[in-house]
N, C-alpha and C positions, 0 to 999 in steps of 0.2 A: 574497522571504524568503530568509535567508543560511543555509546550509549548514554545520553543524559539521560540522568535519574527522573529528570522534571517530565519526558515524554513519556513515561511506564508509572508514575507515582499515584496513579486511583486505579481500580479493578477498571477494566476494560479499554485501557490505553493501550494499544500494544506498537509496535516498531518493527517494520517487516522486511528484510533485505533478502533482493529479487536476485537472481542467476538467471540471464536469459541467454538463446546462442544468439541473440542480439537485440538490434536495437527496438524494432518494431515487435518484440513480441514482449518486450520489457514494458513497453508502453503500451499496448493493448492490455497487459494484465494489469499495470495502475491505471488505467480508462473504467476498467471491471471493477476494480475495487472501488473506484470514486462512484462508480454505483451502486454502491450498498451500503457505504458508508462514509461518515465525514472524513477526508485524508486531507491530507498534503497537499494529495494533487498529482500532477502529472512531473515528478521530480527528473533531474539531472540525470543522464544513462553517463556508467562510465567504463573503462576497460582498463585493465591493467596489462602493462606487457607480459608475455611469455604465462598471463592464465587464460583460460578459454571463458570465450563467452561475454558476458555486457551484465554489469551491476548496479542498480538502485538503491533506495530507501524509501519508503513509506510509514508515514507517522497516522496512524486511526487510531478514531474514538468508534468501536463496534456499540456503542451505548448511544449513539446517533446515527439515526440512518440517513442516507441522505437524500437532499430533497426532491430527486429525481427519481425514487426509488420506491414505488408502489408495492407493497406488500403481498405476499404470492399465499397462496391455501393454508392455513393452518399457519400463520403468523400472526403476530400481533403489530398494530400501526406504529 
């Protein structure tokens, strides 16, 4: 799957594609993610024939945390 330039184009955009052995753990780690950071979200799970396992995307700005996401020891707000 091809990467626009526009989701990666300032320091801290990055683009993250998931391998899960399916579909519930692919979603519980974009659930984790949407808690630490502003994503996507809870994207489309998909599979390919004849590969193993269930694949994602995730679009994050790690330069926003997100709004549910309280800050733990030795972090900043």
């Amino acid at each position: 799957m091809k990467i626009d330039a526009q989701h990666i184009d300032e320091p801290g955009l990055v683009v993250l594609n998931i391998t899960a052995a399916d579909e519930d753990t692919a979603r519980a780690v974009m659930a984790a993610l949407e808690q630490r950071w502003a994503t996507s979200g809870i994207t489309p799970v998909r599979s390919e024939p004849g590969l193993p396992g269930v694949q994602a995307r995730v679009y994050a700005d790690i330069r926003r945390p997100s709004p549910c996401h309280a800050p733990t020891l030795g972090e900043s707000a």
